[in-house]
C-alpha positions in Angstrom: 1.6 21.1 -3.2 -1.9 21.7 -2.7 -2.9 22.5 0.7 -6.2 21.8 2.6 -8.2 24.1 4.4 -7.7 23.7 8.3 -11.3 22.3 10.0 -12.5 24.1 12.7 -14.8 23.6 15.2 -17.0 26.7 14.2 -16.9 25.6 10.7 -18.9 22.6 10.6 -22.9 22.9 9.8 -25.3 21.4 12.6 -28.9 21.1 12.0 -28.8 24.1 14.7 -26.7 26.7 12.5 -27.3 25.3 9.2 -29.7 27.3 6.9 -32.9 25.4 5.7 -32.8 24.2 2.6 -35.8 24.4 -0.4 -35.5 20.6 -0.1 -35.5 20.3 3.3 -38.7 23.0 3.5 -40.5 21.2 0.6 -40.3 17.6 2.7 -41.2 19.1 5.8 -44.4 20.7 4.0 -44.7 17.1 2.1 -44.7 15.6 5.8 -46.9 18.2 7.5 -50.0 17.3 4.6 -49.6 13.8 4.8 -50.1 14.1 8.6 -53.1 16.6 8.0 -54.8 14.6 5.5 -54.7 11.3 7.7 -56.3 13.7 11.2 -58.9 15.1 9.0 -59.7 11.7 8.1 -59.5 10.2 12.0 -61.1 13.4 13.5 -64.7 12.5 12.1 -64.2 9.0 14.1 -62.4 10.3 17.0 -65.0 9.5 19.5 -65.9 5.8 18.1 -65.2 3.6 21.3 -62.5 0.7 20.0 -61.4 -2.8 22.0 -59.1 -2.0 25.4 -55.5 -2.7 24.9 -53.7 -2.0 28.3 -50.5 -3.6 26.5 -50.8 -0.4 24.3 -50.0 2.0 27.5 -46.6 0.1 27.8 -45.3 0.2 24.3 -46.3 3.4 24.0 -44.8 5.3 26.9 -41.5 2.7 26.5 -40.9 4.1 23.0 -41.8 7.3 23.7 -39.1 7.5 27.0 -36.7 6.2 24.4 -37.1 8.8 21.5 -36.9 11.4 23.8 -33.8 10.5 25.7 -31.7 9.9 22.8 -32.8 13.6 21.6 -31.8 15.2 24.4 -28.5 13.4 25.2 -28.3 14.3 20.8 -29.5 17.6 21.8 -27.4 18.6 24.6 -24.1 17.1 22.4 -24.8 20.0 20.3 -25.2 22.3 22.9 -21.4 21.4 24.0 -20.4 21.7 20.6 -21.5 25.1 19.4 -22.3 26.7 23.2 -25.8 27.9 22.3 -28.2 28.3 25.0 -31.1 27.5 23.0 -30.4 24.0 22.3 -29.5 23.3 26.1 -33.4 24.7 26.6 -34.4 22.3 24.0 -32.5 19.3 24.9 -34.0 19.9 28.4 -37.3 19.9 27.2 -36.8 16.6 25.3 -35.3 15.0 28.9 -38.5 16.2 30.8 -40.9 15.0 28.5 -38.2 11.6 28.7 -38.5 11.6 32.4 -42.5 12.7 33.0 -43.4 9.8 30.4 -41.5 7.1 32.9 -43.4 9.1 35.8 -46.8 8.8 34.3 -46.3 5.4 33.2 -45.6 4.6 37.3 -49.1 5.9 38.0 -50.8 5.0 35.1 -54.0 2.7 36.1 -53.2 -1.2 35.7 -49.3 -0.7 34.2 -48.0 -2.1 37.5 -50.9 -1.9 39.9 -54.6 -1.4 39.8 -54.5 2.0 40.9 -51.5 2.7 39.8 -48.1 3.5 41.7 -46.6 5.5 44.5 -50.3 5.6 46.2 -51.8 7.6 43.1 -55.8 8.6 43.0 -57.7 8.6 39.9 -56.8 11.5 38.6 -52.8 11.5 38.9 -52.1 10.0 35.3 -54.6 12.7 33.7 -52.9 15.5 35.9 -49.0 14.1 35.1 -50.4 14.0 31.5 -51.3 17.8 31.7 -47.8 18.2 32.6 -45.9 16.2 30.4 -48.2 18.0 27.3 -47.1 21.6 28.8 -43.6 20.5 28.6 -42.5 20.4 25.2 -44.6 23.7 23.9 -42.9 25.8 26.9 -39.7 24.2 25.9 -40.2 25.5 22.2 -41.1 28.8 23.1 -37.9 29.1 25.1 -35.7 27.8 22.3 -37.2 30.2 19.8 -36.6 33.2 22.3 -33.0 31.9 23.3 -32.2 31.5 19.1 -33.2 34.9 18.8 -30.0 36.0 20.9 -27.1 37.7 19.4 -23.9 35.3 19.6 -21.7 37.2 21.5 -24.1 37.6 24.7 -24.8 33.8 24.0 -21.3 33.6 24.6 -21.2 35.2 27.8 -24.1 33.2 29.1 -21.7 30.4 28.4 -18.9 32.3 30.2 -21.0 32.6 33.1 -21.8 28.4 33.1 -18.2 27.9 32.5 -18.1 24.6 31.4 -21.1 22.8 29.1 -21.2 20.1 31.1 -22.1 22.4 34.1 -24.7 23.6 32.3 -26.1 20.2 31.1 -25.7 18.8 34.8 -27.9 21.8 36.4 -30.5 21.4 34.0 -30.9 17.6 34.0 -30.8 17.9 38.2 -33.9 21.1 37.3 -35.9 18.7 35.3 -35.3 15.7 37.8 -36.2 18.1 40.9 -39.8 19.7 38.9 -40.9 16.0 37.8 -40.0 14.6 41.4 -42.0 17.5 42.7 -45.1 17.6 41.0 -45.5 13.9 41.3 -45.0 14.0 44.7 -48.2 16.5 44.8 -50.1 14.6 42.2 -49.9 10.9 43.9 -49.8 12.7 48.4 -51.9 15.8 47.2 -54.4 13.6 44.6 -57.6 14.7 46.6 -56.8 18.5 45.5 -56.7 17.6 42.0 -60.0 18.6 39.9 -61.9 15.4 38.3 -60.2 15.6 34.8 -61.9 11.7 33.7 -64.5 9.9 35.1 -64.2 6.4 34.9 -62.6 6.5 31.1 -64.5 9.4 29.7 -62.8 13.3 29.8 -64.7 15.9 31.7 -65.7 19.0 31.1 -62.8 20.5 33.2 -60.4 18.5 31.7 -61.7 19.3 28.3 -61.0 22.9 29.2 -57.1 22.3 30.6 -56.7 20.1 27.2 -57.8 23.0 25.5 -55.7 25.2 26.8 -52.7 23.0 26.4 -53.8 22.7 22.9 -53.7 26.8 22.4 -50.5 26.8 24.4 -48.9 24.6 21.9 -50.6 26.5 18.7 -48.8 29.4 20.4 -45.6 27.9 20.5 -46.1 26.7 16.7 -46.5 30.7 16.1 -43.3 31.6 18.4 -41.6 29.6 16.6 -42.5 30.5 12.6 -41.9 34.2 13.6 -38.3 32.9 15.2 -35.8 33.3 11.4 -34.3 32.8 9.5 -35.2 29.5 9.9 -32.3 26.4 10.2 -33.0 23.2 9.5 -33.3 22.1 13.1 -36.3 24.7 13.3 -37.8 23.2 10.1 -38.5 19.9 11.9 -39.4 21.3 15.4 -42.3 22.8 12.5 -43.2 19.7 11.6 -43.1 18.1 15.5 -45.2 20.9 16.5 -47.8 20.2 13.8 -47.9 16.2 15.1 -48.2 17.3 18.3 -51.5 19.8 17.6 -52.7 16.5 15.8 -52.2 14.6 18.8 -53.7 16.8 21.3 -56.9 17.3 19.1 -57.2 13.8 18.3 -56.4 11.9 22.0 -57.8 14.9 24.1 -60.4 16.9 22.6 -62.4 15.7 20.1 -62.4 12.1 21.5 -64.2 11.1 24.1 -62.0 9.8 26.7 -59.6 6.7 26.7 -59.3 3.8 24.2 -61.2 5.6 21.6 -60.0 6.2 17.7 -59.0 9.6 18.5 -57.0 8.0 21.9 -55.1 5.3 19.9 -54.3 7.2 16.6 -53.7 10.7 18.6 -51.1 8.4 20.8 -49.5 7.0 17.5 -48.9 11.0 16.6 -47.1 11.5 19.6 -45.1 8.8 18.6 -44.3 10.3 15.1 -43.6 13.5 16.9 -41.0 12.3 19.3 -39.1 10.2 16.1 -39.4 12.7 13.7 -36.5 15.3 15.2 -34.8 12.1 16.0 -34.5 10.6 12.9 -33.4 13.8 11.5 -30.6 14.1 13.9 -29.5 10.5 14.0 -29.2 11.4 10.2 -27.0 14.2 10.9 -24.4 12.5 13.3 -24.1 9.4 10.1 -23.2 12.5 7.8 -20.8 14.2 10.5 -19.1 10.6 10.9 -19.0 10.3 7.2 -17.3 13.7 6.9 -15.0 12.4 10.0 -13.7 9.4 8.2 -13.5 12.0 5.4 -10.8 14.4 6.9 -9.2 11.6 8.9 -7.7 10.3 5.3 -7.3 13.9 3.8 -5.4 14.6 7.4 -3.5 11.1 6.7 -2.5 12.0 3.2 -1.1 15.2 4.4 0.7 13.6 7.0 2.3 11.4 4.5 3.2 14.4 2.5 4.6 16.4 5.5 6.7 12.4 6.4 7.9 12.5 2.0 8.8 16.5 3.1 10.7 16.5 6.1 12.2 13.3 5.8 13.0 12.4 2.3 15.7 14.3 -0.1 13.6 15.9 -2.6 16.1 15.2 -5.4 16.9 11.5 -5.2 14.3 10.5 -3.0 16.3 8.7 -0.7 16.2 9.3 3.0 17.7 12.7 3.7 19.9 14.0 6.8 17.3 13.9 9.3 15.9 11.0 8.7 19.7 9.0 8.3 20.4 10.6 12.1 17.4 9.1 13.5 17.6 5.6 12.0 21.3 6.0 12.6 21.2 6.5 16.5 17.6 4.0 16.8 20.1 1.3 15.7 22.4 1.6 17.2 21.4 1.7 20.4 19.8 -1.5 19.4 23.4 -3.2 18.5 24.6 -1.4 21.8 21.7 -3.3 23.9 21.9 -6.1 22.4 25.4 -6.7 21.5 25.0 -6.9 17.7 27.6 -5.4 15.1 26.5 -2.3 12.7 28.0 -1.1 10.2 27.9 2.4 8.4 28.8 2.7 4.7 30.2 6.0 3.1 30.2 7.0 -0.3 31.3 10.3 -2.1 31.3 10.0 -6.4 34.8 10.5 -7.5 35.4 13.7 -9.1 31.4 14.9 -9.2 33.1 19.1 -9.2 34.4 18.2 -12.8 31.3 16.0 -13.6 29.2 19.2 -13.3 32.1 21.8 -14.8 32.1 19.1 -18.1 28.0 17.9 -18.4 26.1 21.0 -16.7 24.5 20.5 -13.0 20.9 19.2 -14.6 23.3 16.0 -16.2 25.2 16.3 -12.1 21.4 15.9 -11.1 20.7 13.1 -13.3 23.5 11.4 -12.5 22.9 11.5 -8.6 19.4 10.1 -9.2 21.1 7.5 -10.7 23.4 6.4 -8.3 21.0 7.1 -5.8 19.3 4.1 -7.6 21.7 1.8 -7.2 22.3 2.3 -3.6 19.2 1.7 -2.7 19.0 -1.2 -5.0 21.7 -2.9 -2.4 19.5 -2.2 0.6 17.8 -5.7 0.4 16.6 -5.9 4.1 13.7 -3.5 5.7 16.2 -2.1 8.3 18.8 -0.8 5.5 19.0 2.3 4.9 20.3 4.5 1.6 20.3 8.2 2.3 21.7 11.4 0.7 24.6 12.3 2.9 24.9 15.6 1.6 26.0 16.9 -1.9 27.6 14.4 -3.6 27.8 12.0 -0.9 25.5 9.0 0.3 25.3 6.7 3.3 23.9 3.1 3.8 23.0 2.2 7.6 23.6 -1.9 7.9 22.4 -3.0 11.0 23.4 -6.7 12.2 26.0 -6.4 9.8 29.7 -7.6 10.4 33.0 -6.9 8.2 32.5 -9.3 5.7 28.9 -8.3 4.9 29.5 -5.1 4.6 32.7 -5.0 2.6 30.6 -7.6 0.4 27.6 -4.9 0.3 29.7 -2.2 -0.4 31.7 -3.7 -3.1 28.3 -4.4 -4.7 27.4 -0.7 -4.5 30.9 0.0 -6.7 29.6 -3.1 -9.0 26.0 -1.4 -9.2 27.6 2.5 -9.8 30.2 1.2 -12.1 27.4 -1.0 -14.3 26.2 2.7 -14.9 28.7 3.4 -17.3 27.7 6.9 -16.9 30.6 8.7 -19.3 33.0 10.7 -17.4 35.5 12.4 -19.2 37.2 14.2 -16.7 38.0 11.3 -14.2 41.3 10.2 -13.1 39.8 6.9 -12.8 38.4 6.0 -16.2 36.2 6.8 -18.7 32.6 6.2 -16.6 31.6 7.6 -13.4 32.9 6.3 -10.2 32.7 6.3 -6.5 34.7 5.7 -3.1 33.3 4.2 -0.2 34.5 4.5 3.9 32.9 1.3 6.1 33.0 1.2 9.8 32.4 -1.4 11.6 31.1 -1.3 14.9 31.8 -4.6 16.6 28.9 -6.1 19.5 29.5 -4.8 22.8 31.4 -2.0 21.4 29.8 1.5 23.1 30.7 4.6 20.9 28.1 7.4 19.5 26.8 7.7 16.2 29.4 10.6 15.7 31.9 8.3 16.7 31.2 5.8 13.5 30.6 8.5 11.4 34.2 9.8 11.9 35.7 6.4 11.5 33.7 5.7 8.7 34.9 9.6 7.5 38.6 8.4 8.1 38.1 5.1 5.7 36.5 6.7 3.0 39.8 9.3 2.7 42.1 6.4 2.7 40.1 5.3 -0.5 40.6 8.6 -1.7 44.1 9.0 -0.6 44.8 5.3 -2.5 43.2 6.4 -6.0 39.6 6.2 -5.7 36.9 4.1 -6.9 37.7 1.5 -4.3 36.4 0.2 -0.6 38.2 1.3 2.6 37.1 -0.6 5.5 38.0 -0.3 9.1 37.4 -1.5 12.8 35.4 1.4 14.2 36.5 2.1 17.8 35.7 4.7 20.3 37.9 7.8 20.5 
């Protein structure tokens, strides 16, 4: 029987542990000039001034919250699964950049208020946007210093969180606490805040923060290339990082302020930077669920196989001895319950000893198969049950089955051996094969055990030995 390879947790690829691919490099690289070609073509318009959507704002920040939750909560599910710090750094990253976006879009001018909310100044959104833009290239760095770990003091780290979830709790309450604080200090403490716009243009102070988020990211972009081997989870972060230079540059220094080219397309960058890891994992759990469905059948199969092993006699195919005992005792502690008669049919092939000395044991094997065959060709209903005894001797369970049904079923059996004709030259019965059967029947509202039948049906069977053979012996099984 051929065997399948157990599955183990360790074994299965994530985008986190799995190598990158040349396909997966070449459509990252495929991505990465497509976005290149279509900034150098917006950068030369970046500053030209374009019609004021304020619906934009919503949509944009909406989808953006979005994207970035379902990566983390993605994110920190691999975390639990493969215990590696650096994806709990990076799934955190994706939740604050999740949870500043909802903060800015509270303060942003003329979302919910005027001025915005929670008694924001001017400059609050522009400062909660410096924030939210530090987030993600900080978070890369830490991810591609974290990756860089050996396993086994990875291991320990997660020894000394205990639990994953511990871990995933204490930094979702981290990122909660920083946002919570810094806008607290950007909307109470706005009059310490430099002038970053005025009106909707960019200063010359927030040109210079921009710019240093801008180098802070490129720097991240570098930490990262120098992070390999490279998996396929850091192929894409690549490609995000890329986006996000494109969307810095285009929506916050080489434009000239808000609701600009360079504002809108740099905005829809940001966009493709928070789907692009998304999509990619979102990809990944449909090819996990496909393998899933995958070993569930193979584990089903080889259930089935294990069931055909352990409970079916490999020779005739019948039920074997386990499987009669438990069928046996289930029913009848069903005809015990419910007052219903059972009967228990026992059948030994007369003279099999000399069958074998006479034909060989391969014809003794034939000829059980056979007979096998015809017992079970008597078992009409779904509760009957032919099984191999042991040896040369078979059993049929009859549930809801009184005298006269069983003495008619088992005189079919003889009928159904005998129709055989299987020569038997050494028989004291005839020329053909032949066999003796032992009923007991266990009458409703009679309590006995299952060895109690057996016994009586034991007993009848040796009176249809003890009266010549190839006959029925039945009897009124009672309790000893």
């Amino acid at each position: 029987m051929k065997t399948s390879t157990p599955y183990h947790r360790s074994s299965w690829t994530y985008l986190s542990n799995e190598p990158a691919s040349r396909r997966e490099i070449w459509a990252a690289w495929a991505t990465v000039l497509v976005s290149t070609v279509i900034f150098a073509l917006a950068a030369s318009y970046a500053r030209t001034p374009l019609t004021q959507f304020p619906v934009f704002i919503p949509i944009y920040v909406t989808s953006l919250v979005i994207c970035d939750l379902v990566t983390a909560v993605l994110l920190f599910g691999q975390f639990r699964a493969l215990g590696s710090v650096a994806l709990l750094v990076l799934g955190g990253g994706y939740f604050f950049t999740a949870i500043v976006t909802a903060a800015y879009a509270l303060i942003f001018p003329g979302m919910f208020a005027p001025t915005g909310l929670l008694g924001s100044g001017p400059q609050t959104s522009s400062a909660m946007y410096m924030l939210w833009h530090t987030g993600i290239p900080l978070a890369v760095m830490a991810y591609a210093r974290s990756k860089a770990q050996r396993p086994d003091i990875l291991m320990l780290q997660m020894l000394k969180l205990q639990k994953a979830r511990f871990g995933i709790k204490s930094t979702v309450f981290l990122v909660l606490l920083a946002v919570a604080a810094f806008t607290l200090f950007a909307t109470s403490g706005h009059e310490l805040l430099p002038t970053f716009l005025d009106g909707n243009r960019t200063t010359v102070i927030g040109k210079v923060f921009l710019v240093g988020i801008w180098m802070l990211s490129f720097v991240a972009l570098g930490m990262l290339w120098r992070s390999k081997p490279h998996t396929v989870l850091d192929v894409w972060l690549h490609v995000v990082m890329c986006v996000w230079l494109f969307d810095l540059a285009l929506a916050a220094v080489l434009n000239t302020g808000r609701y600009d080219l360079g504002w809108y397309v740099g905005r829809i960058y940001g966009l493709l930077a928070a789907g692009f890891l998304l999509i990619v994992l979102l990809s990944e759990n449909a090819r996990h669920y496909a393998r899933l469905v995958k070993v569930s059948a193979e584990l089903r199969t080889a259930n089935d196989t294990l069931w055909q092993i352990s409970m079916k006699d490999g020779l005739t195919e019948l039920a074997n001895r386990r499987s009669f005992d438990t069928h046996l005792a289930e029913h009848m502690a069903v005809a015990v319950r419910y007052s219903r008669p059972l009967a228990l049919v026992l059948v030994d092939v007369d003279h099999f000893k000399n069958y074998n000395d006479a034909y060989g044991h391969l014809a003794g094997d034939d000829c059980l198969k056979l007979i096998a065959s015809a017992l079970d060709s008597c078992c009409q209903r779904p509760t009957d049950m032919a099984a191999r005894y042991g040896g040369e001797e078979f059993a049929l369970v009859l549930p809801d089955t009184d005298r006269v049904g069983a003495a008619h079923i088992a005189q079919a059996v003889q009928a159904a051996v005998a129709n055989l004709k299987l020569p038997h030259r050494k028989s004291s019965t005839g020329p053909h094969v032949s066999i003796s059967s032992g009923v007991a029947v266990m009458s409703p509202g009679v309590g006995m055990t299952a060895e109690m039948l057996i016994g009586s049906a034991d007993k009848a069977l040796y009176q249809a030995k003890d009266s010549g053979r190839n006959q029925v012996a039945l009897i009124e099984a009672t309790p000893a």
